[in-house]
N, CA, C and O atoms as a GROMACS GRO file, in nm:
protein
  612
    1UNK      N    1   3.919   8.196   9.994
    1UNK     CA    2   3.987   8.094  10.071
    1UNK      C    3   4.043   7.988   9.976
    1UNK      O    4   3.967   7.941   9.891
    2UNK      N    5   4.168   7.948   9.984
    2UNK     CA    6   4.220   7.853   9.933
    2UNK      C    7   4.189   7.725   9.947
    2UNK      O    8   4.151   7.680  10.055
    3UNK      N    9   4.206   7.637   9.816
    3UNK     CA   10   4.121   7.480   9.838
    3UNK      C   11   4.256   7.438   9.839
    3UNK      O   12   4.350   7.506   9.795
    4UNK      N   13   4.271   7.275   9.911
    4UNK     CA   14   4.391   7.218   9.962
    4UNK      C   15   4.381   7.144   9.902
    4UNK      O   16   4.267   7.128   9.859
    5UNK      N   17   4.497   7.039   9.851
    5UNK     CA   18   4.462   6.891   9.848
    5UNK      C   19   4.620   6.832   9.848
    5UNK      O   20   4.717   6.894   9.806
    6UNK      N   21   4.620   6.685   9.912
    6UNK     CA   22   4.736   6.592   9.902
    6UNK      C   23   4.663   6.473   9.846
    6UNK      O   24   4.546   6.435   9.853
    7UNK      N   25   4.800   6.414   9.774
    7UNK     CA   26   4.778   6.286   9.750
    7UNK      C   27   4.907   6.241   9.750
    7UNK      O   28   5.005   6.315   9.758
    8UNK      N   29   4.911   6.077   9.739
    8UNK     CA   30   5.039   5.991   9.734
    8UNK      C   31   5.017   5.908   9.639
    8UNK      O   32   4.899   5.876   9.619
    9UNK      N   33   5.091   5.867   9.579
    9UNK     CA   34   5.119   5.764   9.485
    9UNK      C   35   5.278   5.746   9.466
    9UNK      O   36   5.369   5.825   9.440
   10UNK      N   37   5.272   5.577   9.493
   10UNK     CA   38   5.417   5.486   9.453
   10UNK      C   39   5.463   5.492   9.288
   10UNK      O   40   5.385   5.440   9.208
   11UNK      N   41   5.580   5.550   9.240
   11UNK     CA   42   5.581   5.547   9.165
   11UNK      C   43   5.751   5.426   9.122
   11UNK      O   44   5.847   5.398   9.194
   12UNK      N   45   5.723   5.392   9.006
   12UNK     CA   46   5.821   5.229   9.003
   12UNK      C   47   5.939   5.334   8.925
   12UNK      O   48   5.946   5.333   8.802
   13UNK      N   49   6.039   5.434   9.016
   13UNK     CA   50   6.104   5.469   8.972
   13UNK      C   51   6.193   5.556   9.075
   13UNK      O   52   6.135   5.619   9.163
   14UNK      N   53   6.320   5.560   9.066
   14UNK     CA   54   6.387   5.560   9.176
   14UNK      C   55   6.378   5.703   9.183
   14UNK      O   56   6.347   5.781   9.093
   15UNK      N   57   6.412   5.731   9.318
   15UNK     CA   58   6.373   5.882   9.365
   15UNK      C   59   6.481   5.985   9.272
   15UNK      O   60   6.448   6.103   9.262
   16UNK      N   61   6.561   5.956   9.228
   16UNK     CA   62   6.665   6.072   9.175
   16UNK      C   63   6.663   6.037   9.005
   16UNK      O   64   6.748   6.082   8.928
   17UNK      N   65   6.582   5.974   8.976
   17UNK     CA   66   6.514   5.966   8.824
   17UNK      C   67   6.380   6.071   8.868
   17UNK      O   68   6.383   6.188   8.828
   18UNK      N   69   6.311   6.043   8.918
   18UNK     CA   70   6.178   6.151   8.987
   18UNK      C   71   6.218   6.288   8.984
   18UNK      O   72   6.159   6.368   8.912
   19UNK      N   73   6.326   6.324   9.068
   19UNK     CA   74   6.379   6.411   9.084
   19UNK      C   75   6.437   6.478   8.954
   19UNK      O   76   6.448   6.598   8.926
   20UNK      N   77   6.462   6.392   8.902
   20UNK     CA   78   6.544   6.495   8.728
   20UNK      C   79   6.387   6.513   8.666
   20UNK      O   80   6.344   6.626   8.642
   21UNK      N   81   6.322   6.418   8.646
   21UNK     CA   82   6.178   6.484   8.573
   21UNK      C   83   6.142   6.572   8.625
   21UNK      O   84   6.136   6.671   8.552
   22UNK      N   85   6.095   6.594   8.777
   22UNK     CA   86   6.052   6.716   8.841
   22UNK      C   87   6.120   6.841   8.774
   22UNK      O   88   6.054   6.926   8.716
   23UNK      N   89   6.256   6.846   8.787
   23UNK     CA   90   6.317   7.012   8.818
   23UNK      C   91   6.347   7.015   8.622
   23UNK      O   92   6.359   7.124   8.566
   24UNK      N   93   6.355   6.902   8.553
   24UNK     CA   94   6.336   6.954   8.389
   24UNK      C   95   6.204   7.039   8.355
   24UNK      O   96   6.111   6.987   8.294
   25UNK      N   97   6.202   7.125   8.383
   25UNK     CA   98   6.059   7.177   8.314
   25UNK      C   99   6.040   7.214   8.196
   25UNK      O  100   5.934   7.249   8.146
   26UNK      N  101   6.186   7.203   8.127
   26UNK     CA  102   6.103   7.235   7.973
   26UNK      C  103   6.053   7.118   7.935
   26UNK      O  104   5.996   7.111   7.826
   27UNK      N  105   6.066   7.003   8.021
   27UNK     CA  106   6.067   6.913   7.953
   27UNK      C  107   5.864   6.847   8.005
   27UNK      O  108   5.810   6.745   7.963
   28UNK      N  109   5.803   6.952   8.102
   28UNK     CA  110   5.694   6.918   8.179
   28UNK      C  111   5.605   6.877   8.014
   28UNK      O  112   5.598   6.762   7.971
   29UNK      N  113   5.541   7.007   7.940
   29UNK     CA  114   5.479   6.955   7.846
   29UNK      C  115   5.497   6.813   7.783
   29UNK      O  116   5.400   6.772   7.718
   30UNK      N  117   5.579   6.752   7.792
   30UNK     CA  118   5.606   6.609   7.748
   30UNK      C  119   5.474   6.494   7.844
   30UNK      O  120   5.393   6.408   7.808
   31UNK      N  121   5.502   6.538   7.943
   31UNK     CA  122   5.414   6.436   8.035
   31UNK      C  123   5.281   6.534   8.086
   31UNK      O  124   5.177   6.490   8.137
   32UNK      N  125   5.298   6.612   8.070
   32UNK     CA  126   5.174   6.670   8.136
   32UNK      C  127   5.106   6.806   8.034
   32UNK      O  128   5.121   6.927   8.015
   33UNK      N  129   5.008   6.665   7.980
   33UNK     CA  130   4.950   6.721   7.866
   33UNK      C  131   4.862   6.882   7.860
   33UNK      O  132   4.849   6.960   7.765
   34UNK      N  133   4.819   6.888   7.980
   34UNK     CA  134   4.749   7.031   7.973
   34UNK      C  135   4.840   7.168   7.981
   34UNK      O  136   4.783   7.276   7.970
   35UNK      N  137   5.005   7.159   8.003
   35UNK     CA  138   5.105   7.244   7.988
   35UNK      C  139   5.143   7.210   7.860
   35UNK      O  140   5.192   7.106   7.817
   36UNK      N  141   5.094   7.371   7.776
   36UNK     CA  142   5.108   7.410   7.645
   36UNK      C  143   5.279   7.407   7.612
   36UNK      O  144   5.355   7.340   7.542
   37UNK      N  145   5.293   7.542   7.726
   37UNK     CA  146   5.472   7.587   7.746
   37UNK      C  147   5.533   7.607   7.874
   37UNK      O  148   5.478   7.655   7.973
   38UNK      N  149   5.659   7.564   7.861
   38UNK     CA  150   5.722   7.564   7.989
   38UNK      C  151   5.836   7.645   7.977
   38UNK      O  152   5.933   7.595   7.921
   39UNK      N  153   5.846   7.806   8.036
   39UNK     CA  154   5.982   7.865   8.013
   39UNK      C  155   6.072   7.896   8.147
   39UNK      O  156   6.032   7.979   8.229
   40UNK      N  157   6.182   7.831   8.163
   40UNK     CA  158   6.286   7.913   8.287
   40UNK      C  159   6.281   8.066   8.258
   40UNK      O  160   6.331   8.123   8.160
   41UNK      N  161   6.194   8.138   8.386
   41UNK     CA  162   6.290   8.277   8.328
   41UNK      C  163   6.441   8.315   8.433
   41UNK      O  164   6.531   8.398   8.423
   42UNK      N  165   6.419   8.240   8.502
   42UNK     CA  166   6.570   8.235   8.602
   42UNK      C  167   6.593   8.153   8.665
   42UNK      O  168   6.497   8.084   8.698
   43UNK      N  169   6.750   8.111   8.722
   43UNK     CA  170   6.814   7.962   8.740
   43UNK      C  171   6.876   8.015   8.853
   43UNK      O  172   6.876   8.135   8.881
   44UNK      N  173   6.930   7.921   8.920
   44UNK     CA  174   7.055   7.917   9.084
   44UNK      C  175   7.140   7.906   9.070
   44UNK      O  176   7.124   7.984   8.976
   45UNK      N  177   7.235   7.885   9.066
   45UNK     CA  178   7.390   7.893   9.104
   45UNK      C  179   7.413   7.733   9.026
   45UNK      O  180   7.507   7.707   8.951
   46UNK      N  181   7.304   7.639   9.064
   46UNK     CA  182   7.323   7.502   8.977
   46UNK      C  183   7.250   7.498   8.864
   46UNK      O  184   7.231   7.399   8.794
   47UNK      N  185   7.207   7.618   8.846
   47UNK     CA  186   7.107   7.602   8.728
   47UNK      C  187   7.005   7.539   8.701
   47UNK      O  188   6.980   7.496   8.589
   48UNK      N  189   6.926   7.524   8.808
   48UNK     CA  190   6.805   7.478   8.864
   48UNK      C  191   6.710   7.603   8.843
   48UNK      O  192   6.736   7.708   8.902
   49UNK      N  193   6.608   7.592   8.766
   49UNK     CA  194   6.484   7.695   8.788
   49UNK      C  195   6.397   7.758   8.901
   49UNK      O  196   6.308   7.688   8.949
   50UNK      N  197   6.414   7.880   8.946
   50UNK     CA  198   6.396   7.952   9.012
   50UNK      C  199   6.239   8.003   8.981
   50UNK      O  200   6.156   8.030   9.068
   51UNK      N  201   6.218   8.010   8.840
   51UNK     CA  202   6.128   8.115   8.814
   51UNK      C  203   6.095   8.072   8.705
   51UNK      O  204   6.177   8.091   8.614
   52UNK      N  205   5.965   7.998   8.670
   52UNK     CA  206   5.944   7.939   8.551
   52UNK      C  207   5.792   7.991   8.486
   52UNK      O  208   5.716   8.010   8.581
   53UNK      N  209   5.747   8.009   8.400
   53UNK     CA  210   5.660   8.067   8.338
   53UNK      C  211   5.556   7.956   8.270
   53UNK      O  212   5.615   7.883   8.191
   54UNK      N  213   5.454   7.936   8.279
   54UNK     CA  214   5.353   7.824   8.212
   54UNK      C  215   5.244   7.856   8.126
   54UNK      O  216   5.163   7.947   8.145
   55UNK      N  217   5.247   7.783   8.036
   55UNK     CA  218   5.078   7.844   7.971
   55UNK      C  219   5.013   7.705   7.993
   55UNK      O  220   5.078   7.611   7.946
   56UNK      N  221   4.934   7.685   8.036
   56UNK     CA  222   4.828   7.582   8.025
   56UNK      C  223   4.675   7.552   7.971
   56UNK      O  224   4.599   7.590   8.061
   57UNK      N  225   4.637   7.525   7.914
   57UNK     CA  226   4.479   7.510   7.849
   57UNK      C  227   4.434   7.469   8.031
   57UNK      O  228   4.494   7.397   8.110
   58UNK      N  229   4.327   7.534   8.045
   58UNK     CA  230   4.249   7.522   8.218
   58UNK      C  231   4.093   7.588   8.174
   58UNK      O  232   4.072   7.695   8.117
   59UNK      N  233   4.005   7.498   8.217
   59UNK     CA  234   3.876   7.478   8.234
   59UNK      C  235   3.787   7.587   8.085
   59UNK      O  236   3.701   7.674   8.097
   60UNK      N  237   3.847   7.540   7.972
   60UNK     CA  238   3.797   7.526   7.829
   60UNK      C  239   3.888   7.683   7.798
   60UNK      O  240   3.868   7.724   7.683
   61UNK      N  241   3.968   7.759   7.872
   61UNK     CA  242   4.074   7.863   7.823
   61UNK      C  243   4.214   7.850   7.835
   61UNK      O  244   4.268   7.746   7.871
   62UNK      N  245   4.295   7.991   7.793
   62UNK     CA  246   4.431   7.936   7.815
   62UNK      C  247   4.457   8.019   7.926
   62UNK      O  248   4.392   8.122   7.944
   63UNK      N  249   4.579   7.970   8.028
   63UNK     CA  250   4.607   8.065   8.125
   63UNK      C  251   4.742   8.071   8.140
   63UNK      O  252   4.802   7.986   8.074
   64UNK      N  253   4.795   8.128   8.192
   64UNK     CA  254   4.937   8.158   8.237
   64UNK      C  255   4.978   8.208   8.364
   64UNK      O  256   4.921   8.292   8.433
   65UNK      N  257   5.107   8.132   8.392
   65UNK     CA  258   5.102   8.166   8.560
   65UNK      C  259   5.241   8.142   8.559
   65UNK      O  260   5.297   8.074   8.473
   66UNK      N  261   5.324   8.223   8.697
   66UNK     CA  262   5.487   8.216   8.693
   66UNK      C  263   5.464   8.178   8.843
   66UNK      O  264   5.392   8.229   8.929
   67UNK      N  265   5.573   8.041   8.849
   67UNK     CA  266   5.583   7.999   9.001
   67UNK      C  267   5.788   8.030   9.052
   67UNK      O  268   5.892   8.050   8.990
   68UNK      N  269   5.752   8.017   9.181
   68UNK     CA  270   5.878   8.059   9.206
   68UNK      C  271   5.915   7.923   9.280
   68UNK      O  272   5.842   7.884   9.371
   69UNK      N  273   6.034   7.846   9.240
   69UNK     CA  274   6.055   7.704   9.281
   69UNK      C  275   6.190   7.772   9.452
   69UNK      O  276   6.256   7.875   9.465
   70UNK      N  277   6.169   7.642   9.547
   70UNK     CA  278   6.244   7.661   9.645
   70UNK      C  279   6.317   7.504   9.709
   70UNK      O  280   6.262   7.408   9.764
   71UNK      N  281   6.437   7.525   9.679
   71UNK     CA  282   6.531   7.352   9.647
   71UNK      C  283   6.585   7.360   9.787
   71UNK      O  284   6.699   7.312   9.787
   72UNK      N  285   6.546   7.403   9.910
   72UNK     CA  286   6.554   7.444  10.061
   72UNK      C  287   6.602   7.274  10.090
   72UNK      O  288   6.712   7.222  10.115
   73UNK      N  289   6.441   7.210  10.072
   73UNK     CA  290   6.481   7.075  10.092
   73UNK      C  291   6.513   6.945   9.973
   73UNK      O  292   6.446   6.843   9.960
   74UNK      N  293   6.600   6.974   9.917
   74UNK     CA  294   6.588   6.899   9.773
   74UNK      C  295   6.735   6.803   9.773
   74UNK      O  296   6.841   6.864   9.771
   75UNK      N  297   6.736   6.668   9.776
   75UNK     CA  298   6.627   6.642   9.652
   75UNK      C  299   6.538   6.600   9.703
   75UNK      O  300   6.467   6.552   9.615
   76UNK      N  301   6.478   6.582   9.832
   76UNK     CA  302   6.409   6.527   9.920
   76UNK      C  303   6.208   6.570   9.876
   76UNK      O  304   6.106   6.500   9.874
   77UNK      N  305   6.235   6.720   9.845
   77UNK     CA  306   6.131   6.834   9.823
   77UNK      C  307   6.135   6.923   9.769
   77UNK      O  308   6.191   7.024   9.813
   78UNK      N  309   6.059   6.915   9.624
   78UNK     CA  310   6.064   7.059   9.570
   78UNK      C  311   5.958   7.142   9.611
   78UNK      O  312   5.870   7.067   9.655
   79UNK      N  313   5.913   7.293   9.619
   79UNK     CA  314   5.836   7.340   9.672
   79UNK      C  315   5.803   7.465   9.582
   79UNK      O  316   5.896   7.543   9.563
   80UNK      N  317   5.698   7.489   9.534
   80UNK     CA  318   5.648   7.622   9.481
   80UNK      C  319   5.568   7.695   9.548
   80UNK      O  320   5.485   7.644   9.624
   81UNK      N  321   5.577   7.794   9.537
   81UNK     CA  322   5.446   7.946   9.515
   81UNK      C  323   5.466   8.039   9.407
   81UNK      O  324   5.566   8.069   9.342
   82UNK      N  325   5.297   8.092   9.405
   82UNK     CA  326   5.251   8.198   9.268
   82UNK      C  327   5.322   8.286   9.280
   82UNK      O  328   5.327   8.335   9.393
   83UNK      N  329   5.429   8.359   9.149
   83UNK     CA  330   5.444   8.438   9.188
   83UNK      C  331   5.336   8.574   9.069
   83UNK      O  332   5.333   8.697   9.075
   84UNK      N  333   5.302   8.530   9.026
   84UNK     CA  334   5.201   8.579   8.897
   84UNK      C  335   5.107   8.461   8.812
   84UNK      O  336   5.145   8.356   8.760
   85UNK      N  337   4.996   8.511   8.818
   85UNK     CA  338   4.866   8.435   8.723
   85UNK      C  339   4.762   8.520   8.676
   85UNK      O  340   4.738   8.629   8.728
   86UNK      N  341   4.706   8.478   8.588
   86UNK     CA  342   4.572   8.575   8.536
   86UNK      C  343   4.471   8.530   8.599
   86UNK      O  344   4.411   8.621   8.658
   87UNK      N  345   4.414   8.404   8.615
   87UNK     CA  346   4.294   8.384   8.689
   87UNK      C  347   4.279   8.300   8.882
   87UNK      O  348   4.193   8.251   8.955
   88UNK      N  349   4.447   8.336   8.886
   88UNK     CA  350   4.501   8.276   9.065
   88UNK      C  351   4.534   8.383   9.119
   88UNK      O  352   4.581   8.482   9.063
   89UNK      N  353   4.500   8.358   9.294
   89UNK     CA  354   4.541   8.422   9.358
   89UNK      C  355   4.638   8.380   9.415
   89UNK      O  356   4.738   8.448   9.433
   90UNK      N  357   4.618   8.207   9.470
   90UNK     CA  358   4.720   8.168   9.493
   90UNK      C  359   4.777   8.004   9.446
   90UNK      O  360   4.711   7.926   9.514
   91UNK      N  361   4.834   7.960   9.393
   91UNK     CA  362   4.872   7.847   9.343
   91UNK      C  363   5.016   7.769   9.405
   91UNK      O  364   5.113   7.760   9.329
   92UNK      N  365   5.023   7.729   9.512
   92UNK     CA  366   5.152   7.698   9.631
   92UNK      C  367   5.162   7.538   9.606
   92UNK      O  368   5.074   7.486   9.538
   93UNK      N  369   5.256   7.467   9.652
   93UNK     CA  370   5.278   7.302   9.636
   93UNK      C  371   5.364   7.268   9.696
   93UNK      O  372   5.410   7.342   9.783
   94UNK      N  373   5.417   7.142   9.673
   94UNK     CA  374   5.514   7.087   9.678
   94UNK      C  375   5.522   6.924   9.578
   94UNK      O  376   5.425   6.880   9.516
   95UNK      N  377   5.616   6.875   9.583
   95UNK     CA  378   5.577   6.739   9.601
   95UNK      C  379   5.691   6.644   9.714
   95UNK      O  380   5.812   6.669   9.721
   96UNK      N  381   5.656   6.589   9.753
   96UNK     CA  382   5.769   6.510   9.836
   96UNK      C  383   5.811   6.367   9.781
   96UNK      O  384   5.730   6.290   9.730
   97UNK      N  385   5.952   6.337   9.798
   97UNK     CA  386   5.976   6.233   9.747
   97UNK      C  387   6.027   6.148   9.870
   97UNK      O  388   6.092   6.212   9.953
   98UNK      N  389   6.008   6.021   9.892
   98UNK     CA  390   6.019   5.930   9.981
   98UNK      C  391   6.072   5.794   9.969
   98UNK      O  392   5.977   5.727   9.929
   99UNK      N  393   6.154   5.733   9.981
   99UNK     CA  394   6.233   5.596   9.902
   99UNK      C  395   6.116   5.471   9.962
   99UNK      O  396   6.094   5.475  10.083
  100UNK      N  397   6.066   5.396   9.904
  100UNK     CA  398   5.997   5.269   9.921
  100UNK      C  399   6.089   5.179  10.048
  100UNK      O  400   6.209   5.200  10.028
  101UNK      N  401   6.077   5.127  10.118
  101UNK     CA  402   6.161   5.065  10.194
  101UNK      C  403   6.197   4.945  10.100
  101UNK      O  404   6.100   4.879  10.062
  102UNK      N  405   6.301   4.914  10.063
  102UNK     CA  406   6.409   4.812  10.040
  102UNK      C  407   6.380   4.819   9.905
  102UNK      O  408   6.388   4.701   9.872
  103UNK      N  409   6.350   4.887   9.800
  103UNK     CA  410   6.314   4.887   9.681
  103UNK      C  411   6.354   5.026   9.653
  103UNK      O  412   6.278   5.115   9.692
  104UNK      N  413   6.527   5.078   9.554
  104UNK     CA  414   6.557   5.170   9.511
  104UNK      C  415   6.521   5.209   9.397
  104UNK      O  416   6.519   5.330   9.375
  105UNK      N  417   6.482   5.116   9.295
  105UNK     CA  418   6.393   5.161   9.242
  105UNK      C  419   6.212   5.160   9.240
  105UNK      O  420   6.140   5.114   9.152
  106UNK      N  421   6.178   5.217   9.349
  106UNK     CA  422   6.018   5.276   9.366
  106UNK      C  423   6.041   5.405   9.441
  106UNK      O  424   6.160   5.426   9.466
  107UNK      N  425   5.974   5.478   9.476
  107UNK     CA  426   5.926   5.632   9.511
  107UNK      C  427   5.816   5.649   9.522
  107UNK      O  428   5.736   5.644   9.428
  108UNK      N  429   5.777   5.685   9.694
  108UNK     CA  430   5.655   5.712   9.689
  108UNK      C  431   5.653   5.889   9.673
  108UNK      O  432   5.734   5.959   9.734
  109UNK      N  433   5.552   5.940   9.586
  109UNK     CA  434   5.586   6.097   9.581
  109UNK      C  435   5.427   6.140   9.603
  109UNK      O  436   5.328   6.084   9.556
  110UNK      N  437   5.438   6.290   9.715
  110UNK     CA  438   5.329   6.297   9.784
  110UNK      C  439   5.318   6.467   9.705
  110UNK      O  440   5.400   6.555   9.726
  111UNK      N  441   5.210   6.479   9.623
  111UNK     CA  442   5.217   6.599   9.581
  111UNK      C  443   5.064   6.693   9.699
  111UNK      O  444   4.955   6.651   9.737
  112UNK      N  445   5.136   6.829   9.720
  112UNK     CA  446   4.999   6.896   9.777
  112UNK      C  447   5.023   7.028   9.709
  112UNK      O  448   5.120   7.094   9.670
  113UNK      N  449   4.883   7.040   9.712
  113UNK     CA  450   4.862   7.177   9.638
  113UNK      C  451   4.779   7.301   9.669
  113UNK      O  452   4.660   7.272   9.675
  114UNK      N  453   4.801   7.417   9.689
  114UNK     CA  454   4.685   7.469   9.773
  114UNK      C  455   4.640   7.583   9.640
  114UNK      O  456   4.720   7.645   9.570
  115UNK      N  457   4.506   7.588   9.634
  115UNK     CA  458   4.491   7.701   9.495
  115UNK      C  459   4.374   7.751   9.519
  115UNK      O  460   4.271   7.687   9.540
  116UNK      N  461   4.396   7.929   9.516
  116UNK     CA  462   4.325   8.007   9.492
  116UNK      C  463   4.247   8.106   9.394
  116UNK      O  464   4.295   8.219   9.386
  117UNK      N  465   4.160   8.084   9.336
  117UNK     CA  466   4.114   8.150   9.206
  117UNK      C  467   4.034   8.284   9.236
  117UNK      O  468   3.951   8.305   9.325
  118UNK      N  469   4.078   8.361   9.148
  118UNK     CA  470   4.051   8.489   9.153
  118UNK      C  471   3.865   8.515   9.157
  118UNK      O  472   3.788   8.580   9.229
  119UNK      N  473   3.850   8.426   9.042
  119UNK     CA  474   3.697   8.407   9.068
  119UNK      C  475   3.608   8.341   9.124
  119UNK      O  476   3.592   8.247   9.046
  120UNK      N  477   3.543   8.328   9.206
  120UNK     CA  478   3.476   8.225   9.253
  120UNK      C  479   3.430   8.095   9.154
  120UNK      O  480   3.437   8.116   9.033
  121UNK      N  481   3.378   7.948   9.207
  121UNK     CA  482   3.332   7.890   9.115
  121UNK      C  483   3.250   7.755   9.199
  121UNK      O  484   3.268   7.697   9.307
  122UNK      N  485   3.167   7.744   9.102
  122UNK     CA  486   3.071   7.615   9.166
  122UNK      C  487   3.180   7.528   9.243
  122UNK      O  488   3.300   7.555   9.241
  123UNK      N  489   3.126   7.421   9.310
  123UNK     CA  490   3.172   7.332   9.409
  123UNK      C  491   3.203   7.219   9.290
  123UNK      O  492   3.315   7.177   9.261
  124UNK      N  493   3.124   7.194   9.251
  124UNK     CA  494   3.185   7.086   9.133
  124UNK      C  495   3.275   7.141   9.027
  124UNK      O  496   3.382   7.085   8.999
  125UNK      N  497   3.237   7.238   8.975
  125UNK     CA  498   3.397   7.232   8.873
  125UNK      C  499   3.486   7.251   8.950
  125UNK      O  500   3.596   7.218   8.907
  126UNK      N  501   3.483   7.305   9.082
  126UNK     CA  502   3.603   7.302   9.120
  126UNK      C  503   3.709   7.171   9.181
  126UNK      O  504   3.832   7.170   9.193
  127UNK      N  505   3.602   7.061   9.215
  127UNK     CA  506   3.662   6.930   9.228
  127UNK      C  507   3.680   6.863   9.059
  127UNK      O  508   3.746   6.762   9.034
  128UNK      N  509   3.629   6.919   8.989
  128UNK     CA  510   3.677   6.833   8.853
  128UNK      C  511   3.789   6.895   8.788
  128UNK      O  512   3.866   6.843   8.707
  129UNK      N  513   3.789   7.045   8.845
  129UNK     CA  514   3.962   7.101   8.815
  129UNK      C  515   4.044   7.076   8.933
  129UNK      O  516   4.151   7.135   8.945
  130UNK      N  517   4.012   7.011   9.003
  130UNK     CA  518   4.135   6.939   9.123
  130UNK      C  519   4.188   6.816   9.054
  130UNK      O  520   4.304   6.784   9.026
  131UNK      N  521   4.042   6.738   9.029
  131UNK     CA  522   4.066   6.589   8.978
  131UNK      C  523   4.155   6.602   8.825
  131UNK      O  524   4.242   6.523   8.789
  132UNK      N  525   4.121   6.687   8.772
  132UNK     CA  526   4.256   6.661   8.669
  132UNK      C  527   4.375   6.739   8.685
  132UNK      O  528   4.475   6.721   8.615
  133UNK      N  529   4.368   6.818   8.768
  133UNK     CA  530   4.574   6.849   8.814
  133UNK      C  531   4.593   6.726   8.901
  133UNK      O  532   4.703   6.682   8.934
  134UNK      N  533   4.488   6.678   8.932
  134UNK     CA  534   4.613   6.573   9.036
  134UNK      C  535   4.647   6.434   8.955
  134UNK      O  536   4.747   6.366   8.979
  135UNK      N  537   4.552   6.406   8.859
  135UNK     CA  538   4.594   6.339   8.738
  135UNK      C  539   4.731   6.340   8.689
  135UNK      O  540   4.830   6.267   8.681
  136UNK      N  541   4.685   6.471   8.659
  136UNK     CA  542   4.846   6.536   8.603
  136UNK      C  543   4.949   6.504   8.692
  136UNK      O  544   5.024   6.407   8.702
  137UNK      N  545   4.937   6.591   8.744
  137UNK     CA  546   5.071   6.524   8.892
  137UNK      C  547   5.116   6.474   8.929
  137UNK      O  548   5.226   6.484   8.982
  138UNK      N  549   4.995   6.343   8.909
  138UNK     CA  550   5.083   6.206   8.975
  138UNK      C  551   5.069   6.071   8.869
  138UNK      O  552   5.155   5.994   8.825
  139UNK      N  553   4.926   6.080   8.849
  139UNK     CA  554   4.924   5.970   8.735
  139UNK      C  555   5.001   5.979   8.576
  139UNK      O  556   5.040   5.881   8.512
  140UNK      N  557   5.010   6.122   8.533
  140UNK     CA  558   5.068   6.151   8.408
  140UNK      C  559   5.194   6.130   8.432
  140UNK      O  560   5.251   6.057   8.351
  141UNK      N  561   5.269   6.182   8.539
  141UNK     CA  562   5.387   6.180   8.594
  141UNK      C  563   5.464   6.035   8.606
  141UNK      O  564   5.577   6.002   8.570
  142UNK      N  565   5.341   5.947   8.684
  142UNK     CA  566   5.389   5.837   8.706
  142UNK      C  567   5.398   5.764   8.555
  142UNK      O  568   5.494   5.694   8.520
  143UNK      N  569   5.324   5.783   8.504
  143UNK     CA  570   5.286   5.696   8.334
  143UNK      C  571   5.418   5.742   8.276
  143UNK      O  572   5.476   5.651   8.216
  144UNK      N  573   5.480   5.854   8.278
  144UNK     CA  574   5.580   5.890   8.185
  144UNK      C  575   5.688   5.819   8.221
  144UNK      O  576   5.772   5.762   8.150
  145UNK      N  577   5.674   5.833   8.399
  145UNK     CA  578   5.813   5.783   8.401
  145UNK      C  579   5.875   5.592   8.417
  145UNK      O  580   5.980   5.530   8.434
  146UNK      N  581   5.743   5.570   8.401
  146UNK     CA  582   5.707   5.393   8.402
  146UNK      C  583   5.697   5.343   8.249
  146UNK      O  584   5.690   5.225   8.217
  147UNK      N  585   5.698   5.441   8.166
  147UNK     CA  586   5.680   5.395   8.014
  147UNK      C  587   5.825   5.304   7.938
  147UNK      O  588   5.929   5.276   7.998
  148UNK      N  589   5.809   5.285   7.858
  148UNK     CA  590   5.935   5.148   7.796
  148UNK      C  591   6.053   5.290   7.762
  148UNK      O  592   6.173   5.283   7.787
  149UNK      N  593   5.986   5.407   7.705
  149UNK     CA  594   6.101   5.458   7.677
  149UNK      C  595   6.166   5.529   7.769
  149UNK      O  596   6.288   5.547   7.776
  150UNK      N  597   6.062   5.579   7.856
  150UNK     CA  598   6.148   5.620   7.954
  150UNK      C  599   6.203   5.554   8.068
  150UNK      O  600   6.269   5.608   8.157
  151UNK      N  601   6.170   5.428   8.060
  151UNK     CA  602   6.280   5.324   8.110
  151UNK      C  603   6.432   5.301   8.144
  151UNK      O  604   6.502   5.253   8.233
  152UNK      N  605   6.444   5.360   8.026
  152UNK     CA  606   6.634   5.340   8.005
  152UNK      C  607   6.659   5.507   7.975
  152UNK      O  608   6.758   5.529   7.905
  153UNK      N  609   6.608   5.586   8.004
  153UNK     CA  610   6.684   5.704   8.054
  153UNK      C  611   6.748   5.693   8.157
  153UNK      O  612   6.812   5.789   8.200
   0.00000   0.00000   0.00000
């Protein structure tokens, strides 16, 4: 059975700055330190990633997993599912982006994630491997894109 989780966090950066960090993925390893590599293996018609490939360091190994991105509702929502992993069955998301009322530059962005592991595992590592993807997700995310240099991108 798959474990769920949402969260929200305001981030001090306007939704279509959010939106270019999201869909850059080569550029994910930059902010989100536990992604080793980030490869497109196929793009859309705008050249938006379809099919991206990851290696990540995850719970003291390395793993690798290919998600298949869906820009249905974008730029509003990007949306993934697994389409290959070594230790997932299923690894699905989204994140949603939402404009702050009267403040164009803030974004509230609501990431959920639903993930299934091939192997079973205690109840606690499995909330301490929630608690640091959602780190990742939102707090690394938010830190990168609130930092001085990435300011004036």
């Amino acid at each position: 059975m798959a474990e769920q989780t949402t969260q929200r966090m305001t981030i001090a950066a306007s939704p279509e700055r959010v939106w270019e960090v999201l869909i850059d993925f080569d550029g994910y390893p930059e902010w989100a330190p536990d992604l080793k590599e980030a490869a497109v293996g196929a793009q859309d018609a705008d050249g938006r990633g379809t099919e991206v490939t990851f290696r990540a360091a995850a719970m003291g190994r390395s793993t690798s997993y290919t998600l298949a991105y869906d820009y249905a509702k974008a730029p509003g929502e990007l949306t993934w599912r697994l389409l290959a992993g070594d230790i997932m069955r299923r690894l699905d998301g989204s994140y949603r982006l939402d404009t702050v009322d009267g403040d164009p530059h803030a974004t509230d962005v609501t990431y959920n994630l639903a993930v299934e592991l091939v192997v079973p595992l205690p109840g606690f590592v499995k909330r301490r491997a929630e608690a640091r993807i959602i780190h990742t997700a939102l707090e690394e995310l938010k830190d990168y894109l609130e930092s001085d240099h990435k300011a004036t991108a």
